[in-house]
C-alpha positions as CSV (number, residue, x, y, z in Angstrom):
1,X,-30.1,-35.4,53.0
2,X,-31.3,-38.2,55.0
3,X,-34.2,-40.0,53.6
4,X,-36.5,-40.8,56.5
5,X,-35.8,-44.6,56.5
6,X,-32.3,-43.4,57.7
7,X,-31.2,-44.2,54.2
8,X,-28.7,-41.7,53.2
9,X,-29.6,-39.5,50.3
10,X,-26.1,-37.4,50.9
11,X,-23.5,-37.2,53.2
12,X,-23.1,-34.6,55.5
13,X,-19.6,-33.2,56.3
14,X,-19.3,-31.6,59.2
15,X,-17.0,-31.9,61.9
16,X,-13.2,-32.4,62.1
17,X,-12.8,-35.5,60.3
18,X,-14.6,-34.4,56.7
19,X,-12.9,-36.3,54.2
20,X,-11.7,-33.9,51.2
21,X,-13.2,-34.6,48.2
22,X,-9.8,-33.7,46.7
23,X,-6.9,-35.0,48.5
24,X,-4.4,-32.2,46.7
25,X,-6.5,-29.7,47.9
26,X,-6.5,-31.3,51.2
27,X,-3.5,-29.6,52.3
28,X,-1.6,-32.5,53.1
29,X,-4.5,-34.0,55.0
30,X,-3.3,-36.9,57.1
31,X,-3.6,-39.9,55.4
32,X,-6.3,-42.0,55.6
33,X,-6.5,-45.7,56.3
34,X,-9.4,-47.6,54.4
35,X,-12.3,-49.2,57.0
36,X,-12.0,-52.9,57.0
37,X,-15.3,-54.3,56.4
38,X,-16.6,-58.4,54.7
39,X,-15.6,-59.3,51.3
40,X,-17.9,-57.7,48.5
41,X,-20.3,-60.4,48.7
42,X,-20.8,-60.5,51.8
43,X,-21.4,-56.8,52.0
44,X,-23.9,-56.8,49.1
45,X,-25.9,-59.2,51.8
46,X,-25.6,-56.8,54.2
47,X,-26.9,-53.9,52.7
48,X,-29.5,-55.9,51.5
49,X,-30.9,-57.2,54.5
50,X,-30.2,-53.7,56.2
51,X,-32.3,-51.5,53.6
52,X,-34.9,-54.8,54.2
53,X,-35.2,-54.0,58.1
54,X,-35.4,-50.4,58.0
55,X,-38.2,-50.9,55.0
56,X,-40.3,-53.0,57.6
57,X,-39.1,-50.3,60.3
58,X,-40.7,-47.6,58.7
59,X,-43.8,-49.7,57.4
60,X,-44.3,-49.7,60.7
61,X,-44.4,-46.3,61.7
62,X,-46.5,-46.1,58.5
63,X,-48.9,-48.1,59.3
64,X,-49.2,-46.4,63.1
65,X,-49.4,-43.0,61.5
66,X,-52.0,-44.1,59.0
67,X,-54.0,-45.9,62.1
68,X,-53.8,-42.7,63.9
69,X,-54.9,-40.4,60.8
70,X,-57.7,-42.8,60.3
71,X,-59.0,-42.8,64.0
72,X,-58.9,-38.8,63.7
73,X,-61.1,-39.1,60.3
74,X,-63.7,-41.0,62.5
75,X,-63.8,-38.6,65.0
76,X,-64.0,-36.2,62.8
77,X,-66.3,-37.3,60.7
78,X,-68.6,-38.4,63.5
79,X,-68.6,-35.3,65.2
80,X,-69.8,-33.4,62.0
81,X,-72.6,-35.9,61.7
82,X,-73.8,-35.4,65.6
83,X,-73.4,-38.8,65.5
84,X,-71.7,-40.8,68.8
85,X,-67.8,-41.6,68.5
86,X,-67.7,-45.6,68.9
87,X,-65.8,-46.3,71.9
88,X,-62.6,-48.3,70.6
89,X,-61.6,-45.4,68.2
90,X,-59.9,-43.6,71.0
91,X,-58.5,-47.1,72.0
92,X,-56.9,-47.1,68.6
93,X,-56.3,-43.4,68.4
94,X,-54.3,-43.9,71.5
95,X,-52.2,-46.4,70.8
96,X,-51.5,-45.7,67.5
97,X,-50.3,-41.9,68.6
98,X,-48.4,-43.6,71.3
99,X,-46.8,-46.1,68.4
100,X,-46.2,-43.2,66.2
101,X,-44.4,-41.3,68.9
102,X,-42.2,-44.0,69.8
103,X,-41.5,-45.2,66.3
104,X,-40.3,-41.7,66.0
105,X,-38.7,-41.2,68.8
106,X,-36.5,-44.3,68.0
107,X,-36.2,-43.8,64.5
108,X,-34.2,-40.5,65.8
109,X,-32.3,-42.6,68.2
110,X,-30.6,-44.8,65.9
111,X,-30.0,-42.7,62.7
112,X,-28.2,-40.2,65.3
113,X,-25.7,-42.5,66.3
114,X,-24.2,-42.3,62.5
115,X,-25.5,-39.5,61.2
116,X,-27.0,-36.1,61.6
117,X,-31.4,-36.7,61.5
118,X,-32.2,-35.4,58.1
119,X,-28.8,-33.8,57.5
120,X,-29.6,-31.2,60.3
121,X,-26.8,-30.6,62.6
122,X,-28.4,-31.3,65.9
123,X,-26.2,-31.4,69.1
124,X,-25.4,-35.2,70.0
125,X,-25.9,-36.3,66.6
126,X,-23.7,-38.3,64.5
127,X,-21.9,-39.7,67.6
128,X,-19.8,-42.4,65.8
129,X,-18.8,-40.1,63.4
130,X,-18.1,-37.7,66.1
131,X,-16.2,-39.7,69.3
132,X,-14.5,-42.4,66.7
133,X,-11.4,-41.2,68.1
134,X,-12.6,-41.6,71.3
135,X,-14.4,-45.2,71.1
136,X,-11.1,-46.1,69.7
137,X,-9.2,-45.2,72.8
138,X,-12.0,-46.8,75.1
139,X,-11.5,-49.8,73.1
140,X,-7.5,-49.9,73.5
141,X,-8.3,-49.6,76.9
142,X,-10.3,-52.3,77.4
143,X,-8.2,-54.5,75.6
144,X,-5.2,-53.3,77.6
145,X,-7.0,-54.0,80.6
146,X,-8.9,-57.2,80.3
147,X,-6.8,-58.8,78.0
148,X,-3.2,-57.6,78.2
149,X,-3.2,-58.1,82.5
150,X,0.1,-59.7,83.4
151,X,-2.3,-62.2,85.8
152,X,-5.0,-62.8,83.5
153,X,-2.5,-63.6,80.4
154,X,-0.5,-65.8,82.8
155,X,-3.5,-67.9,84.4
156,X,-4.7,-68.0,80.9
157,X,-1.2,-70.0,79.4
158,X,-1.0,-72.4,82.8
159,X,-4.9,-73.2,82.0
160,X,-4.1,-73.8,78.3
161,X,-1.3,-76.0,79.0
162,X,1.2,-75.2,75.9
163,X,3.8,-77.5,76.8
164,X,2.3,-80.7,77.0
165,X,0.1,-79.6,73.8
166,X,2.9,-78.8,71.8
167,X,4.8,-82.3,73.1
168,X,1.9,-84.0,72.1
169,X,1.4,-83.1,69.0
170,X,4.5,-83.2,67.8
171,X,4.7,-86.8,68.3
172,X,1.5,-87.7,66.6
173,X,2.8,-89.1,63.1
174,X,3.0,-86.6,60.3
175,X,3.3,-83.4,62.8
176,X,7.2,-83.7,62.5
177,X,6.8,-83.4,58.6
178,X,4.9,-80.7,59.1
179,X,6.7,-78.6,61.1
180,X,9.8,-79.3,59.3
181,X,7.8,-78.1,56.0
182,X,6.7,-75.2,57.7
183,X,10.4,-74.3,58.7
184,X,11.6,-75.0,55.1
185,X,9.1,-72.5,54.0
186,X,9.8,-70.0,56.3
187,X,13.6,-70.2,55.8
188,X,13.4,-70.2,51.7
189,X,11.1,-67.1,51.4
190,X,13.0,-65.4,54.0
191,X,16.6,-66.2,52.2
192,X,14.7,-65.5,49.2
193,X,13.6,-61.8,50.6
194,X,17.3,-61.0,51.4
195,X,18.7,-58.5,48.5
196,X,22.0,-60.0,47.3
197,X,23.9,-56.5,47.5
198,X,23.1,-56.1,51.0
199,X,23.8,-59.7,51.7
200,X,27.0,-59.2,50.4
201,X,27.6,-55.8,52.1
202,X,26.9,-57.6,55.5
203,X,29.6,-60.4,54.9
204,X,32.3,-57.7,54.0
205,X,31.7,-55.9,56.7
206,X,31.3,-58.8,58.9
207,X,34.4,-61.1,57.5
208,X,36.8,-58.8,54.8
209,X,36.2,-55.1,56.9
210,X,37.3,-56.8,60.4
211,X,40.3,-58.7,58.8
212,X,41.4,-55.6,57.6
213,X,41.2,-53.5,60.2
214,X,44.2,-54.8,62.9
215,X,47.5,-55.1,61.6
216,X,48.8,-58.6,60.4
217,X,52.0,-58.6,61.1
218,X,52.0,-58.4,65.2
219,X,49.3,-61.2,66.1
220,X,51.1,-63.4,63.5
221,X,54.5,-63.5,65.1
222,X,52.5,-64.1,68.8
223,X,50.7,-66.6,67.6
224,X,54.4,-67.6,65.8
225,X,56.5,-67.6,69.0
226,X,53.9,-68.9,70.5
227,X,53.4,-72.3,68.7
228,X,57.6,-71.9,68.7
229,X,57.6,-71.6,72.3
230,X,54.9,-75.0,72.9
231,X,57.2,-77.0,70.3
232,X,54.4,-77.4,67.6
233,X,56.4,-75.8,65.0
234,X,58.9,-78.6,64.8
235,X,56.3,-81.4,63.2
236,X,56.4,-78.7,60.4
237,X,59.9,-78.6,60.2
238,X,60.3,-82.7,60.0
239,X,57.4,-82.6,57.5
240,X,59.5,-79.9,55.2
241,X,62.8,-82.1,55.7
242,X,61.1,-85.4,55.1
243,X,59.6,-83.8,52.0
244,X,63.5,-82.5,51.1
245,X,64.7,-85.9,51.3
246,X,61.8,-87.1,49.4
247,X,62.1,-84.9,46.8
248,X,66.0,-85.5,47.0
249,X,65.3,-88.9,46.1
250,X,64.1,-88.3,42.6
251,X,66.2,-85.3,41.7
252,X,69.1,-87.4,40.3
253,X,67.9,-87.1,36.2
254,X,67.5,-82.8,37.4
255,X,71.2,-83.0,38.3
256,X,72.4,-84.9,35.7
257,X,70.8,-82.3,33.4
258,X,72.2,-79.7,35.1
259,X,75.8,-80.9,35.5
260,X,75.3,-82.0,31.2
261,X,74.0,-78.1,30.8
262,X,76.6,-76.5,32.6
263,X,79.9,-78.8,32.1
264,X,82.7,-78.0,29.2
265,X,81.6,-79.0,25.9
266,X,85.2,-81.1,25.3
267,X,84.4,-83.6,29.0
268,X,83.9,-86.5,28.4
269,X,80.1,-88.0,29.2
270,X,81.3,-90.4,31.7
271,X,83.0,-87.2,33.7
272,X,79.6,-85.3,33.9
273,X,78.0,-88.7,34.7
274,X,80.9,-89.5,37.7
275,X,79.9,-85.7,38.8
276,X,76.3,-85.8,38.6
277,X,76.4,-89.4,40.6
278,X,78.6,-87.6,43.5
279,X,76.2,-84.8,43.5
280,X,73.5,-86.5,43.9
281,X,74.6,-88.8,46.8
282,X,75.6,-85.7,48.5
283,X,72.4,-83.8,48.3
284,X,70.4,-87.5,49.6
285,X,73.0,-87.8,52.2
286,X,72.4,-84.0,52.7
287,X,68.8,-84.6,52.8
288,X,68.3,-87.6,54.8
289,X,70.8,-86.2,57.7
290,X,68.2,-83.1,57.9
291,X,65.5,-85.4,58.2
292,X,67.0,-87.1,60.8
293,X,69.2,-85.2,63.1
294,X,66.9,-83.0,65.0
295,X,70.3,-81.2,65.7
296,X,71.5,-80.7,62.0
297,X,73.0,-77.2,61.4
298,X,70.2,-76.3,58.5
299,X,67.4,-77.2,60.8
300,X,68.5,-75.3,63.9
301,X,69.4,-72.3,61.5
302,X,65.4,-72.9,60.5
303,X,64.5,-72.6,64.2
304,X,66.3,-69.4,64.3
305,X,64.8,-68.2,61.1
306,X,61.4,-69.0,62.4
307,X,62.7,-67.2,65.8
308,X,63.7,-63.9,64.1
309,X,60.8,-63.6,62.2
310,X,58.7,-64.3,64.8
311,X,60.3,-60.8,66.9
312,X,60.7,-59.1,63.3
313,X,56.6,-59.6,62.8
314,X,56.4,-57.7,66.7
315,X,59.0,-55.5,66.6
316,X,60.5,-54.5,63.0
317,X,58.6,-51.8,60.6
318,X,59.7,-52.5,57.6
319,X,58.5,-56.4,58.4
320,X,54.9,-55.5,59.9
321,X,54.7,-53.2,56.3
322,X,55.7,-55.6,54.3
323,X,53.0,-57.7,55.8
324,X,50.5,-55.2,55.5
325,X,51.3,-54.5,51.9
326,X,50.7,-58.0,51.0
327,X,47.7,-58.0,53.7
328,X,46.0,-55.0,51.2
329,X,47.0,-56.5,48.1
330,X,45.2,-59.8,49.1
331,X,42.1,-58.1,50.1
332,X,42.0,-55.6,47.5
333,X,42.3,-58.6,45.1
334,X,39.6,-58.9,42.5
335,X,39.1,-62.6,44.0
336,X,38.7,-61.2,47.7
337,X,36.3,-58.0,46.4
338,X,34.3,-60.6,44.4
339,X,34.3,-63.3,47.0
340,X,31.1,-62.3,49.7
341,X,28.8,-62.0,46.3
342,X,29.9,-65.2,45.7
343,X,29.2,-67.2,49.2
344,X,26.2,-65.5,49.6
345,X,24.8,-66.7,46.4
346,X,26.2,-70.3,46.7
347,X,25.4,-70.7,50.1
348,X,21.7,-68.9,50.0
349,X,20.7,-71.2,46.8
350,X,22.0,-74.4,48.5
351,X,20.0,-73.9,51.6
352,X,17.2,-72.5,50.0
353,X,17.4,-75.8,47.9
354,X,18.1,-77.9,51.1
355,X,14.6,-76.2,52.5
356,X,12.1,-76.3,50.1
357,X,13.5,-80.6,49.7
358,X,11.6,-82.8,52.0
359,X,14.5,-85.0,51.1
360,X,17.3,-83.5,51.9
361,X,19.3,-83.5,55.3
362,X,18.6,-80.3,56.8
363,X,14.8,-80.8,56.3
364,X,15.2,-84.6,57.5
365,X,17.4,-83.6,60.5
366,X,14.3,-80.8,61.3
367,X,11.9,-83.1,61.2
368,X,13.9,-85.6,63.5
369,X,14.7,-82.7,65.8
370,X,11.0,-81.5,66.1
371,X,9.9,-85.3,66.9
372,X,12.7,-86.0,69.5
373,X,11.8,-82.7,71.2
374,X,8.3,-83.9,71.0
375,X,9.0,-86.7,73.6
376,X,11.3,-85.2,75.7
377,X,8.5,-82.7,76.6
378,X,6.4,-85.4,77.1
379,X,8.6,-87.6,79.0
380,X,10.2,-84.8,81.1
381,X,7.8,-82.9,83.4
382,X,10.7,-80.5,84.7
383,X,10.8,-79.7,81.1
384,X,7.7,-79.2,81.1
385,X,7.6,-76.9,84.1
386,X,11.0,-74.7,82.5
387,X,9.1,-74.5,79.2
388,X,6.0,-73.5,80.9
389,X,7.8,-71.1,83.6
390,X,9.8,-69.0,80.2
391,X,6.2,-68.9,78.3
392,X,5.0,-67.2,81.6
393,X,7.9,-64.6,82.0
394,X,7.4,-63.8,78.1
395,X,4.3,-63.4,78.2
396,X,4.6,-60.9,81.2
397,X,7.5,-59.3,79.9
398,X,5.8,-58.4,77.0
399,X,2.4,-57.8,78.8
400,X,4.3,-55.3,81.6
401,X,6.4,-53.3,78.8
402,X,5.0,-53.3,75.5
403,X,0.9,-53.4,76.2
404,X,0.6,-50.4,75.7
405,X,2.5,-50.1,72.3
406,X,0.0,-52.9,71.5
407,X,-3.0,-51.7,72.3
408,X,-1.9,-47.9,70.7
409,X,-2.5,-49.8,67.4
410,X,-5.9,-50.2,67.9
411,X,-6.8,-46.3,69.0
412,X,-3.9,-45.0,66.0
413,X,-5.5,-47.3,63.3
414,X,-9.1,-46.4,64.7
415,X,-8.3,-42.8,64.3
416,X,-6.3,-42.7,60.6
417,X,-10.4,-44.5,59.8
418,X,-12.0,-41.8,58.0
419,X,-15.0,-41.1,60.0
420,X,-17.7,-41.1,57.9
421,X,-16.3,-44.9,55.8
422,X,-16.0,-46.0,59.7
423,X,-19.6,-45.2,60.2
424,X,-21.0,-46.7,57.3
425,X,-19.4,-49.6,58.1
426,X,-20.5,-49.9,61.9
427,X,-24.2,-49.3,60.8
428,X,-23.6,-52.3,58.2
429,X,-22.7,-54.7,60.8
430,X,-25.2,-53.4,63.4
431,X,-27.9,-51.4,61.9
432,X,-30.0,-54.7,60.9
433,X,-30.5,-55.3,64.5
434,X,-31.0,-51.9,65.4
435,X,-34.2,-51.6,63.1
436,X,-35.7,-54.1,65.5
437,X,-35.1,-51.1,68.1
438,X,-37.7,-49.0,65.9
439,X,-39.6,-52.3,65.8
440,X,-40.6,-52.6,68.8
441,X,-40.8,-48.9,69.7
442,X,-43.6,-48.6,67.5
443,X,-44.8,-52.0,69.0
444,X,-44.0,-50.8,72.6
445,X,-45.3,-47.6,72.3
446,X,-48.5,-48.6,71.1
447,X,-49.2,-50.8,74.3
448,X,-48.0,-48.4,76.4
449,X,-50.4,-45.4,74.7
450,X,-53.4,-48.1,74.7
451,X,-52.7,-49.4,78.8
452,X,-52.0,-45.2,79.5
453,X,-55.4,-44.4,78.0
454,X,-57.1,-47.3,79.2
455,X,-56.2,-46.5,82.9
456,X,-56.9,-42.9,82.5
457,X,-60.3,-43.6,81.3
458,X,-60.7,-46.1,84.7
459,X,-60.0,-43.9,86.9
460,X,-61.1,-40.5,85.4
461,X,-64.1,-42.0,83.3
């Protein structure tokens, strides 16, 4: 029960948003969000000064009830005694009634805006408790209204000027540095946040899935004839005869072991030697005519190579499956499987590396990029307008189709409170100042009884 300082002895539970003292039993009870509310410290203060008001409240209405008690002992007394009642006692009596009455009165007031009066049900009692669901709707409203408007938010941003702000700052010294730092941060922590096996997932579906899914074979011999049709194949083929000849060059000991291995046991050394000389100059006369006839036999029979495979890569079966038989044994390689676990991890460490130095290039090039933007805001007013003009349609495209999403936090949050937590905590940020209330109610009251009386007894003696 509530004591009659308003201090709460117990809790009453009525109403639809009781709290279960068990939440199994709750049946699933909709879970409960916990009040926010000042850091413990701050809160002991609170209470503190709050059960300080409310004893200086009710000394109040103590000291008017015992006024008015006293003033009745008097007259009582008095009367007994025959005696005359001194005229200020029904002064006093009066105002001290009156004082009572409104000490009362407003005592009732505030303790019924967070709880039921002495625990006792009493229509329009507990009203935070009660219409917490409903303040928090009036309050999304409000917000909506006065501070999500589309006109207000935008005559707000022109007034505060981002653009040249921002340009300003970041060319004061040390801003750069800072919002490089800042970026560094962000990016580690959120490369760091990334799981690896989803990383990885996300690259083979992005890189290794989409490679696999056309066929090879027919985009390669396109992209064949093409480069066939535009010339650029033949700089490959002069780099693959050049490298013929060159290799041509220095081949002479390979056939001289060869003829050696393969000639008649009983011929004579100088024979082989006589053979493997001839060989030799015919493979670099070979070689070197290759290289430099763009009409040699072996290099047009290379163009028509490179022709035919180019149609058999379009247009033959058994060539586009023999492509896409090496195209699954590539990617089914352990290399290939094992390959996006592997970038992501080099590549995430390196740049998570690269942001968290102040040294390194990415960071430096940040900071450099930040400071250089810094001055073209400032030295480019139509800059300044376009940066100004897209904060203004951001601001209204998020005003116009997401307010409402916004201020729907407010009323959801508001009602997952737990009613009875939310009004505690409402009369600990308020309920200091509204002891005054029964303050001067008493105080009020009492003038008011005293002038009432007073002019009574003017005009009716």
């Amino acid at each position: 029960m509530t004591t009659f300082a308003g201090q709460p002895g117990g809790v009453h539970r009525g109403g639809r948003h009781t709290k279960p003292e068990n939440d199994s039993a709750a049946g699933g009870a909709e879970h409960r969000l916990a009040v926010p509310g000042p850091s413990a410290e701050v809160e002991a203060q609170k209470r503190a000064q709050l059960r300080k008001n409310r004893a200086i409240a009710t000394a109040f209405l103590i000291v008017a009830a015992a006024v008015y008690f006293a003033c009745r002992w008097v007259e009582t007394s008095h009367a007994s005694a025959g005696e005359a009642i001194p005229g200020w006692v029904a002064y006093v009596r009066a105002a001290s009634e009156a004082g009572m009455v409104g000490a009362l009165a407003d005592w009732f007031a505030v303790v019924a805006l967070f709880r039921h009066p002495l625990g006792i049900p009493i229509p329009h009692t507990a009203i935070v408790r009660r219409k917490k669901d409903q303040v928090g709707e009036s309050l999304a409203q409000f917000v909506g209204d006065n501070f999500l408007n589309p006109t207000l938010i935008v005559d707000k941003v022109r007034k505060a000027q981002v653009p040249e702000r921002v340009g300003q700052w970041l060319v004061e010294p040390g801003n750069a540095d800072k919002v490089s730092a800042e970026v560094g941060r962000f990016v580690g922590n959120a490369l760091e946040a990334v799981n690896p096996d989803d990383a990885a997932a996300v690259l083979k579906t992005a890189v290794i899935d989409e490679v696999a899914g056309p066929e090879w074979g027919p985009p390669t011999g396109r992209v064949l004839e093409q480069l066939i049709a535009e010339g650029r194949t033949e700089p490959i083929v002069q780099q693959m005869a050049d490298w013929l000849h060159r290799k041509s060059l220095t081949s002479q000991p390979l056939i001289d072991r060869m003829v050696g291995e393969r000639a008649p046991s009983w011929a004579p050394s100088f024979v082989n030697d006589l053979i493997g000389d001839k060989v030799y100059r015919e493979v670099v006369d070979w070689t070197w005519n290759v290289a430099h006839d763009p009409n040699h036999d072996a290099r047009l029979a290379l163009h028509r190579f490179l022709r035919k495979l180019a149609d058999d890569l379009q247009n033959d079966q058994v060539t586009i499956d023999k492509v896409e038989d090496l195209k699954n044994d590539i990617l089914t390689s352990a290399a290939v499987t094992a390959a996006p676990a592997k970038i992501w991890e080099s590549t995430s460490t390196k740049l998570i590396e690269a942001a968290r130095d102040p040294e390194s290039l990415l960071r430096r090039k940040i900071a450099e990029t930040a400071a250089n933007y810094g001055q073209r805001v400032n030295a480019d007013p139509e800059l300044r307008r376009n940066i100004g003009d897209y904060l203004e349609k951001a601001v209204v495209f998020i005003s116009e189709n997401y307010s409402g999403e916004i201020t729907s936090i407010i009323s959801e949050t508001v009602e997952r409170w737990d009613a009875d937590e939310a009004a505690d905590k409402i009369e600990l940020m308020v309920g200091s100042d509204l002891q005054y209330i029964r303050i001067n109610g008493t105080v009020v009251g009492a003038l008011a009884g005293f002038a009432i009386y007073t002019l009574s007894t003017l005009i009716f003696g």
